[in-house]
N, C-alpha and C positions, 0 to 999 in steps of 0.2 A: 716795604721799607720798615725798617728798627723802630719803634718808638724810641724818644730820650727820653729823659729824665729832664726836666727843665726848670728855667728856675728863671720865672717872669715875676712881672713887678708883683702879683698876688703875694708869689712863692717868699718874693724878700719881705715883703710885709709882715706875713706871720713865721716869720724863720726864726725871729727872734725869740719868743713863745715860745715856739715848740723847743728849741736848742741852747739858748741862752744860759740855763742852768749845767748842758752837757760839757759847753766848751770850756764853761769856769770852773768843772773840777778836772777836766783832763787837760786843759793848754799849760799848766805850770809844770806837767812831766815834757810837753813838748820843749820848753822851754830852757826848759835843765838839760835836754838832749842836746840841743843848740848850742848850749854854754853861754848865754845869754846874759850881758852884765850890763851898769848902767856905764852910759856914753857909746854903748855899739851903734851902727847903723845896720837896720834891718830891713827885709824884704819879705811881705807877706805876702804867699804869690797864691791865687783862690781865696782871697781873703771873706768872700762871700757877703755879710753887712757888716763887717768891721768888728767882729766879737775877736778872734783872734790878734788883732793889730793890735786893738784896746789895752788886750792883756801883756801882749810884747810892748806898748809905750809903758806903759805900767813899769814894768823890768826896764828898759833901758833909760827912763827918766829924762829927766828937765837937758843935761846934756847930750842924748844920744837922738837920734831920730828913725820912724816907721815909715815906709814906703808900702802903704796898702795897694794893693792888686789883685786885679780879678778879668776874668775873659767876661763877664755877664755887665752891661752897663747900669741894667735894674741892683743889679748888688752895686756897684762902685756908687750905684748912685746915695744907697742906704747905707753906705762906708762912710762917705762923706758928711750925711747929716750927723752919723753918729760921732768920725772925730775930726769934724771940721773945726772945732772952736782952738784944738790943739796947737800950739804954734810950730811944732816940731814933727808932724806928721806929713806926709802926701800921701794920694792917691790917682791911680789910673786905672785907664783900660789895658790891659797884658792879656798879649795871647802868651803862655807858658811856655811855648814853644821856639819862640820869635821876642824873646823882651826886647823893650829899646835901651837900655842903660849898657853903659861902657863897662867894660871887660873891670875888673876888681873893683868894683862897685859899695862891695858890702861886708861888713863882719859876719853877716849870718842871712841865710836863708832857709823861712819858714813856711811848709804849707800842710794845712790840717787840715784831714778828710779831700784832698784834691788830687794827688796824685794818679787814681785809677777810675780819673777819668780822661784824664792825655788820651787822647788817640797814638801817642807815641811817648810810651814814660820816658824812655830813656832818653829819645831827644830833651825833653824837659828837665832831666837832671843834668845832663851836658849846660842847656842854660844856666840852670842854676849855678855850675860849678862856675861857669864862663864870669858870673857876674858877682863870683867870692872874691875877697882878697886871697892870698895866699895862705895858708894854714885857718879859712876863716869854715866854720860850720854848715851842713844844711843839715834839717830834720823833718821828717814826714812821720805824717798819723793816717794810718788808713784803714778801713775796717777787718775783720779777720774771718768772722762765719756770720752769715743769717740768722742764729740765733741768739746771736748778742749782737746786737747791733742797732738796740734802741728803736729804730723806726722801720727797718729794709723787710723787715718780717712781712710789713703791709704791704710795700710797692710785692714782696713774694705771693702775696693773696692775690690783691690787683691782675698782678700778672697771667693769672689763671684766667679772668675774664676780658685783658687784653694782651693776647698772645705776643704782640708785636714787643710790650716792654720787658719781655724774659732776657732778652740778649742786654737792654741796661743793666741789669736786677744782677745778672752775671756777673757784669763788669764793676760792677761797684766791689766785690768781693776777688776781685782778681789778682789782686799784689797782697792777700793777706797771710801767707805763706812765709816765712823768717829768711827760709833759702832764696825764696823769689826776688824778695826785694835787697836781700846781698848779691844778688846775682847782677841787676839791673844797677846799683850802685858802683856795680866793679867794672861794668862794660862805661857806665859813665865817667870813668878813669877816678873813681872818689876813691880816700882810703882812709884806712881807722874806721871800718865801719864797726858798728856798735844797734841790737834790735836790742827790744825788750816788749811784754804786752803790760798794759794797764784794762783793769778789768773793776766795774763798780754797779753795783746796783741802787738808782735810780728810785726812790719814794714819792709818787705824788699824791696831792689828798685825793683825788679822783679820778676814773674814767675820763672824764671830756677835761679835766687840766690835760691830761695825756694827750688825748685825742681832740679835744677841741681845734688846736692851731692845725691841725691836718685838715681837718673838715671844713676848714676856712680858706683851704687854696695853700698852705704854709708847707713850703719847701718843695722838694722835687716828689713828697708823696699825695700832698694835697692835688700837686698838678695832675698828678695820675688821678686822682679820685675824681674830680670835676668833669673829668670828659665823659665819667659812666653814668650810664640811667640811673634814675633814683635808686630804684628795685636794686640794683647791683651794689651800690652805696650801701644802702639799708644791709645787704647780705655781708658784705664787706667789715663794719662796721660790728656785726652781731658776731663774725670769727674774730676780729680783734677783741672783743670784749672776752671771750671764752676763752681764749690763748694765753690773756692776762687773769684768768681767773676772776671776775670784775665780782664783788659780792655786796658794791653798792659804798663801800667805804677805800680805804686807800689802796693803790693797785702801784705792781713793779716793774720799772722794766732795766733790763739787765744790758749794758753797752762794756764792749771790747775795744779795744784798739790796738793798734801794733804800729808802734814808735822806732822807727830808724831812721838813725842819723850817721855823720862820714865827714871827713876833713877836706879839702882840696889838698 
């Protein structure tokens, strides 16, 4: 059986850490995909701990409202602490696939870094459309190659020492392709589609700001790392450092994304 990728309450715990700076320079291109204004009503669908809703309440303000969503209840549940105090937000449990909201539901639907991992994208973007108003947006960020990709580089190490999560490792990188995901938007009956990549390189003051929230259980790479022996960790850890050139002072890492969006 496949290993996943998974993403338990550790993983929501230190998601924030490790990601928190990634999603805040790249959600405002997501967003501008969307065409995202204030007063819209929104659907974050994967919203993981609420970093991307945050930023879509942000954009749509005091009169608009966020509908945060995620299949993981450890994340909806770290959604909620983060924008429960908001009066203008909600959140749920969504399967992607299967939303419960009524047919034109929304001005825009947004999901960052989620899409490939549908077991079925395309039913999912069918969702999505199901749950647009009429001429209203959806936009998707998903990653493009392994080696920009901020973190995937590790779960690709990992993966050497547990064979089972090569077939996740894969799928994470599966819609990162411009034709792939026009292809899959087109069978979703979407139109006006529109890709573009956004590409930035990442400055932390250190090794372990990088890698610390991994080594802590944080996000779908920590949860790979936890289940190996020490020894595999310790090896694990010693190619990350070398990959990132680690020479004791500040280290880079370089993330990609591939942004398309489509009208109903």
């Amino acid at each position: 059986m496949a290993a996943e990728l998974a993403f338990k309450d550790e993983a929501a715990a230190e998601y924030d850490r490790a990601f928190a700076h990634v999603t805040a320079y790249f959600m405002p291109f997501l967003l501008q995909a969307a065409h995202i204004a204030p007063g819209m009503h929104v659907l974050d669908i994967a919203t993981g701990t609420g970093l991307s809703a945050e930023a879509a309440l942000a954009a749509v303000g005091s009169s608009g409202h966020v509908m945060a969503a995620d299949v993981s209840p450890a994340m909806v549940k770290k959604a909620s602490e983060r924008l429960g105090k908001a009066p203008n937000v909600s959140v749920s449990v969504e399967d992607g696939h299967a939303l419960s909201f009524a047919d034109s539901s929304f001005d825009a639907v947004l999901c960052n870094l989620g899409l490939m991992f549908f077991p079925d994208p395309v039913r999912g973007l069918c969702e999505f459309r199901r749950v647009l108003r009429p001429g209203g947006r959806v936009a998707v960020s998903v990653n493009t190659v392994v080696e920009r990709s901020y973190n995937h580089q590790i779960n690709v190490m990992i993966a050497r020492h547990l064979p089972g999560l090569a077939e996740a490792v894969t799928r994470t990188f599966a819609l990162g392709e411009a034709s792939r995901l026009t292809s899959l938007f087109n069978e979703a009956g979407l139109v006006d589609i529109e890709t573009h990549t956004v590409r930035h390189t990442f400055v932390l003051p250190s090794f372990d700001a990088y890698y610390g929230p991994f080594e802590r259980g944080g996000a779908s790479t920590g949860q790979a790392l936890a289940v190996l022996p020490e020894e595999i960790r310790r090896a694990v850890r010693e190619e990350v450092r070398r990959d990132l050139a680690d020479r004791g002072g500040p280290v880079e890492a370089e993330a990609e994304y591939r942004i398309a969006s489509a009208r109903r």
